[in-house]
PyMOL commands that place a pseudoatom at each C-alpha (Angstrom):
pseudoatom trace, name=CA, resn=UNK, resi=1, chain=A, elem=C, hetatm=0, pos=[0.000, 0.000, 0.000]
pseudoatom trace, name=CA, resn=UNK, resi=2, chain=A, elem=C, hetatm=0, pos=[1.443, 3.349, -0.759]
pseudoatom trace, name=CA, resn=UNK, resi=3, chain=A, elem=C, hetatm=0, pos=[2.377, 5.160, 2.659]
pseudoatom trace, name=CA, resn=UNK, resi=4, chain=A, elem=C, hetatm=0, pos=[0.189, 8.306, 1.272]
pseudoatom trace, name=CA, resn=UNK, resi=5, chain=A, elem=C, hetatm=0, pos=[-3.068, 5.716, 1.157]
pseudoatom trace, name=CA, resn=UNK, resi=6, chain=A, elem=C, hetatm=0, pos=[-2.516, 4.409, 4.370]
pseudoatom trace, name=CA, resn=UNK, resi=7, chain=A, elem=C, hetatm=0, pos=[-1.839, 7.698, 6.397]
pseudoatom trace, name=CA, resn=UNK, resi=8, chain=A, elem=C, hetatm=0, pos=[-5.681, 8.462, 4.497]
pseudoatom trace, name=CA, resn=UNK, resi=9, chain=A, elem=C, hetatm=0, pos=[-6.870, 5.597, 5.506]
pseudoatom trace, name=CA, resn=UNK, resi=10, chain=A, elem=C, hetatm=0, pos=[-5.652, 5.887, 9.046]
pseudoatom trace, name=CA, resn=UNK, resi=11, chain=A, elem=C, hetatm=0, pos=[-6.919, 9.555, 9.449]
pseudoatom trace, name=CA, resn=UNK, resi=12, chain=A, elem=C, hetatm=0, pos=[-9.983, 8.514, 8.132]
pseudoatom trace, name=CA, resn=UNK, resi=13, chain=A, elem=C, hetatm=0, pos=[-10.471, 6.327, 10.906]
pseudoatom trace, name=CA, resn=UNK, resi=14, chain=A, elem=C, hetatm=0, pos=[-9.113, 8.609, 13.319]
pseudoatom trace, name=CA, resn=UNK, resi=15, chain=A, elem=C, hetatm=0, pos=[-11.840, 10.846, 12.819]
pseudoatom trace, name=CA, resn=UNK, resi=16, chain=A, elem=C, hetatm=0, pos=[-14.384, 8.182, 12.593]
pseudoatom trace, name=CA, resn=UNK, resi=17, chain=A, elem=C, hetatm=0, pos=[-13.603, 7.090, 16.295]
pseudoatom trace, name=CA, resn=UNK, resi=18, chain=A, elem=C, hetatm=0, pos=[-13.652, 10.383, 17.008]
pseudoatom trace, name=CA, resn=UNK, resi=19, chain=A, elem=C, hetatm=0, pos=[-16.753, 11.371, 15.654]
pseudoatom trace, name=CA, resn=UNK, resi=20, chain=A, elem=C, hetatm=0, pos=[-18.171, 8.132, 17.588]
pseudoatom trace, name=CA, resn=UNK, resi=21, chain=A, elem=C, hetatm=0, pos=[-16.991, 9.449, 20.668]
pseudoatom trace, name=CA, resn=UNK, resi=22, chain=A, elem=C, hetatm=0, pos=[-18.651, 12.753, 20.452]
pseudoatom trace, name=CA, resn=UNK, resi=23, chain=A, elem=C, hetatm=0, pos=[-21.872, 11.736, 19.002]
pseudoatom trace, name=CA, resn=UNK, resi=24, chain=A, elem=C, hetatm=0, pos=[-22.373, 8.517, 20.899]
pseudoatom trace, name=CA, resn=UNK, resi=25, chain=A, elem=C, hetatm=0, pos=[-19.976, 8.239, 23.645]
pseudoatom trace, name=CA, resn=UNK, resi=26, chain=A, elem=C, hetatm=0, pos=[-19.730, 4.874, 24.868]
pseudoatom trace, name=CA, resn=UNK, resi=27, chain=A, elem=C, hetatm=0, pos=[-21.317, 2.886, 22.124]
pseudoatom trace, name=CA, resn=UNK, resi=28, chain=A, elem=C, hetatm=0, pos=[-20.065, 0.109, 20.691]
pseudoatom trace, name=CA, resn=UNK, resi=29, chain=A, elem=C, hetatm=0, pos=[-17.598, 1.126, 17.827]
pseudoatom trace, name=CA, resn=UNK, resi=30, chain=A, elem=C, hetatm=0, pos=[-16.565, -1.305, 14.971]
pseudoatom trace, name=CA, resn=UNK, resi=31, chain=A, elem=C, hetatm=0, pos=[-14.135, -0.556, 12.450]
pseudoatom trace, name=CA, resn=UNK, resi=32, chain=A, elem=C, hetatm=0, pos=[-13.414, -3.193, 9.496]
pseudoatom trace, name=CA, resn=UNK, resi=33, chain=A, elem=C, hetatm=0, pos=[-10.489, -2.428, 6.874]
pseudoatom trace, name=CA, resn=UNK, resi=34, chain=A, elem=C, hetatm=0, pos=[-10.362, -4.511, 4.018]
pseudoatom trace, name=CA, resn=UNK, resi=35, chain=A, elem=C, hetatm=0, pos=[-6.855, -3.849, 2.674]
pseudoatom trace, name=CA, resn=UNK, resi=36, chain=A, elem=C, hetatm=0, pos=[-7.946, -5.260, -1.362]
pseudoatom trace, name=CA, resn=UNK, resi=37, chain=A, elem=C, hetatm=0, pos=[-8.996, -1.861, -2.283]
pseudoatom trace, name=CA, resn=UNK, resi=38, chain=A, elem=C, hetatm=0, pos=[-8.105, 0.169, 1.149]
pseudoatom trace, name=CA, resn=UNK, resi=39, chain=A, elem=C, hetatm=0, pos=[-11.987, -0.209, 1.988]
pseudoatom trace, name=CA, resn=UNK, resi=40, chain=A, elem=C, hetatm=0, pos=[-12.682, 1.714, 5.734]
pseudoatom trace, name=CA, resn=UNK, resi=41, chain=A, elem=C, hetatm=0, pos=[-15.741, 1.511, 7.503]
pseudoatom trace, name=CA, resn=UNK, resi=42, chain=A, elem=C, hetatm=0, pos=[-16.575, 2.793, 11.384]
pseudoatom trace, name=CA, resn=UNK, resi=43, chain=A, elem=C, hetatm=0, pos=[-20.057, 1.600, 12.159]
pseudoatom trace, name=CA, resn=UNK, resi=44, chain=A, elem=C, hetatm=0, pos=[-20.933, 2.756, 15.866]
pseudoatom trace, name=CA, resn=UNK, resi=45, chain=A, elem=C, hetatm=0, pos=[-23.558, 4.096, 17.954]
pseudoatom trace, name=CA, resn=UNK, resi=46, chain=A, elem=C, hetatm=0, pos=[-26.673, 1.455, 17.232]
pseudoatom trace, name=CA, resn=UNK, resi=47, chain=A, elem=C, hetatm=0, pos=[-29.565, 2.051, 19.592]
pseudoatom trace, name=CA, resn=UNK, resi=48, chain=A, elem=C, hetatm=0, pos=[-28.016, 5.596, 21.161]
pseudoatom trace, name=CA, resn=UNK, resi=49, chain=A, elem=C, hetatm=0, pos=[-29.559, 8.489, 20.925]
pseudoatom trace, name=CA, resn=UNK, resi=50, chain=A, elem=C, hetatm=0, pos=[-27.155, 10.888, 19.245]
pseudoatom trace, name=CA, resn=UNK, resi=51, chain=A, elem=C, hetatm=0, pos=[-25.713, 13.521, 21.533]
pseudoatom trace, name=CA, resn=UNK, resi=52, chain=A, elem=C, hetatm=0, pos=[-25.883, 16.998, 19.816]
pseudoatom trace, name=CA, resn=UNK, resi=53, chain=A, elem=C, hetatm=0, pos=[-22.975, 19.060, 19.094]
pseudoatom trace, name=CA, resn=UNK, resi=54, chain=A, elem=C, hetatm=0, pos=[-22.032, 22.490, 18.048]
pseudoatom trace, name=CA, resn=UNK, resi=55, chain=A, elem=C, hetatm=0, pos=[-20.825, 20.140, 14.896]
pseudoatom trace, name=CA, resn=UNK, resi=56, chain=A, elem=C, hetatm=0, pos=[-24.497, 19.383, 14.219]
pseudoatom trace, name=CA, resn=UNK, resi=57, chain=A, elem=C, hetatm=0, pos=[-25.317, 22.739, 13.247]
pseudoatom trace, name=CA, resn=UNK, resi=58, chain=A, elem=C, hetatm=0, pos=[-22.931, 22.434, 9.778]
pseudoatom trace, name=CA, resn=UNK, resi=59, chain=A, elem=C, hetatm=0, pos=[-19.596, 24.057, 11.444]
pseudoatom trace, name=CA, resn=UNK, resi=60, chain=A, elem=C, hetatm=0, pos=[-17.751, 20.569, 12.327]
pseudoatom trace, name=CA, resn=UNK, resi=61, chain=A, elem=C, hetatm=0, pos=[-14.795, 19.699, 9.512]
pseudoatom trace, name=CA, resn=UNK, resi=62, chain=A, elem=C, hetatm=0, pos=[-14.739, 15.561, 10.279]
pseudoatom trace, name=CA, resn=UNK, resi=63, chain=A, elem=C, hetatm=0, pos=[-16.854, 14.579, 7.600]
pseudoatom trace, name=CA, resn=UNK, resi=64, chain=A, elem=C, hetatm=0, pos=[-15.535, 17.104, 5.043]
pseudoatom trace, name=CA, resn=UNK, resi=65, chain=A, elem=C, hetatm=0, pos=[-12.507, 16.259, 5.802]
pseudoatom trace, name=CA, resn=UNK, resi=66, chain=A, elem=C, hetatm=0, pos=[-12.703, 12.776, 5.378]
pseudoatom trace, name=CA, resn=UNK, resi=67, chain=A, elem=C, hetatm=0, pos=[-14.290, 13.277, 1.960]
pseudoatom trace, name=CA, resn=UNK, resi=68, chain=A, elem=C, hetatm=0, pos=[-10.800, 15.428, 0.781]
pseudoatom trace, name=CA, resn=UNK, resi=69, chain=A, elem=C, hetatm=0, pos=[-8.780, 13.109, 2.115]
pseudoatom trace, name=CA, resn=UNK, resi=70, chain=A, elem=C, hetatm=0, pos=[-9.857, 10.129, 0.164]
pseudoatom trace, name=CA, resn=UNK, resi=71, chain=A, elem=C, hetatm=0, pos=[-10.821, 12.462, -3.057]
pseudoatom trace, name=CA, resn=UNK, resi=72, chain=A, elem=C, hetatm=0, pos=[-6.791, 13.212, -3.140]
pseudoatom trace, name=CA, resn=UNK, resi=73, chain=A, elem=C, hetatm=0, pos=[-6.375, 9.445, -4.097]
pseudoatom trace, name=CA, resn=UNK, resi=74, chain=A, elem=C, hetatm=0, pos=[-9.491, 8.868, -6.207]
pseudoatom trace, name=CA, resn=UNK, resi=75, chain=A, elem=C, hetatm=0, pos=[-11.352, 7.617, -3.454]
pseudoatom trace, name=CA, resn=UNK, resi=76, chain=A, elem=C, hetatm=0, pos=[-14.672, 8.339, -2.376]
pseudoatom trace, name=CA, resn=UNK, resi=77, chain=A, elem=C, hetatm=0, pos=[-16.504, 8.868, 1.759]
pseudoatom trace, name=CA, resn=UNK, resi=78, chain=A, elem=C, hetatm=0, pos=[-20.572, 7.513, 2.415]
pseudoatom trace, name=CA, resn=UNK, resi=79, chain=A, elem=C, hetatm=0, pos=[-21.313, 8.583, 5.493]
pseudoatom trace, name=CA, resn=UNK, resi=80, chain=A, elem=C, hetatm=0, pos=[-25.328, 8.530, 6.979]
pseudoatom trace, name=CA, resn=UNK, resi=81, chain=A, elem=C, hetatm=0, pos=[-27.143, 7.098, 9.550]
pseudoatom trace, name=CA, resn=UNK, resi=82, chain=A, elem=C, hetatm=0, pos=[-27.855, 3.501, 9.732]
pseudoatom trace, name=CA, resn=UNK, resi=83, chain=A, elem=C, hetatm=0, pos=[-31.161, 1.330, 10.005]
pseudoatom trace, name=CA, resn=UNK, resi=84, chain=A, elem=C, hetatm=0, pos=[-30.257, 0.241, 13.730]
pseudoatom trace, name=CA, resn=UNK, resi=85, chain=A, elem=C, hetatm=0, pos=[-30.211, 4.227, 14.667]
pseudoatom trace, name=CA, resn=UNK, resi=86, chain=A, elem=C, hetatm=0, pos=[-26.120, 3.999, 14.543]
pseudoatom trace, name=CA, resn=UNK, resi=87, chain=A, elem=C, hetatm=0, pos=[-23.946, 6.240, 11.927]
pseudoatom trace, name=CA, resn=UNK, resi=88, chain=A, elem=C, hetatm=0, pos=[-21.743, 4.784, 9.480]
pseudoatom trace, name=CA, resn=UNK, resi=89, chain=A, elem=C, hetatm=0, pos=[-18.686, 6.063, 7.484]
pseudoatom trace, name=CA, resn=UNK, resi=90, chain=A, elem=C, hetatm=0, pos=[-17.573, 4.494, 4.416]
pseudoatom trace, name=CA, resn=UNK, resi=91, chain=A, elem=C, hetatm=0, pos=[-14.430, 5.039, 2.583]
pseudoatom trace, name=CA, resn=UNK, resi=92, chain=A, elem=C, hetatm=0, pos=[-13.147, 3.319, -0.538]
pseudoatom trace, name=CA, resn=UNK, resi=93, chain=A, elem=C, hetatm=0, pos=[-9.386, 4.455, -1.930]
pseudoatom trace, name=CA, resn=UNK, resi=94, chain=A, elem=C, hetatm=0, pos=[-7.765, 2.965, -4.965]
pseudoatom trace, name=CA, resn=UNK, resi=95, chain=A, elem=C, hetatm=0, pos=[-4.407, 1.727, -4.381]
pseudoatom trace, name=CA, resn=UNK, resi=96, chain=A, elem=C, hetatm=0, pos=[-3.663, 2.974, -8.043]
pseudoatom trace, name=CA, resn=UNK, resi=97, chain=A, elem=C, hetatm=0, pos=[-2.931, 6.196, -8.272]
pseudoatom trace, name=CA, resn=UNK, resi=98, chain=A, elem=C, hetatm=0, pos=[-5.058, 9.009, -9.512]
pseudoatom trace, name=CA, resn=UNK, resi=99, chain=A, elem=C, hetatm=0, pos=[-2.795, 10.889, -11.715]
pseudoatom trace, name=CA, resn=UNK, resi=100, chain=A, elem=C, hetatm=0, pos=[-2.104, 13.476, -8.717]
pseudoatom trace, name=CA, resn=UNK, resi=101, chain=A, elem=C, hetatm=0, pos=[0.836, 13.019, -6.651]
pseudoatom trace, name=CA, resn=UNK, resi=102, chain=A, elem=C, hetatm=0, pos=[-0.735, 11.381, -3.704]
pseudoatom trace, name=CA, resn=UNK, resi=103, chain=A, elem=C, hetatm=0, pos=[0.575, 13.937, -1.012]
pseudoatom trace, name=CA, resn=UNK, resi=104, chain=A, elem=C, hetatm=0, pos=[-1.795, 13.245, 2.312]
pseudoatom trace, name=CA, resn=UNK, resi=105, chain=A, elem=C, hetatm=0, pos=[-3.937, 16.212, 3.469]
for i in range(1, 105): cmd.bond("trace and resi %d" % i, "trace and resi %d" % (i + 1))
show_as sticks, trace
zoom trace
């Protein structure tokens, strides 16, 4: 894996555990990496209400951020709540690269 994919990927995390922290401190958090395609995904909070933040009202840079870090490689970020009343993120990144340099953000 190119370091510049996996520092993504690892931030990308980061800020998912993060984010499950904030919003829905102590539930369960899992996080699954399938290393084929660098596929993330942090599934947390099922059943927990969501605790509101000053990030809920559109000023929080996780999700955004997220989204430009795996758009730097060709990647994309899902994010949205989940049928169980959790939140998931989803990021895929190509281990090709995508004709840019693949500097980490």
């Amino acid at each position: 894996m190119p370091p510049a994919v996996g520092l993504s990927a690892y931030r990308i995390v980061q800020q998912g555990l993060a984010n499950a922290a904030e919003h829905a401190p102590g539930a369960p958090v899992r996080v699954a990496v399938d290393a084929g395609a660098v596929h993330v995904e942090v599934v947390n909070g099922a059943g927990r209400p969501a605790v509101p933040t000053r990030h809920d009202r559109g000023r929080g840079a996780g999700l955004p951020g997220m989204r430009e870090r795996a758009a730097v490689h060709g990647g994309c970020v899902d994010a949205g709540p989940t049928p169980d009343g959790g939140f998931a993120v989803r990021a895929a990144l190509p281990l090709a690269p995508a004709g840019r340099s693949g500097v980490p953000v």
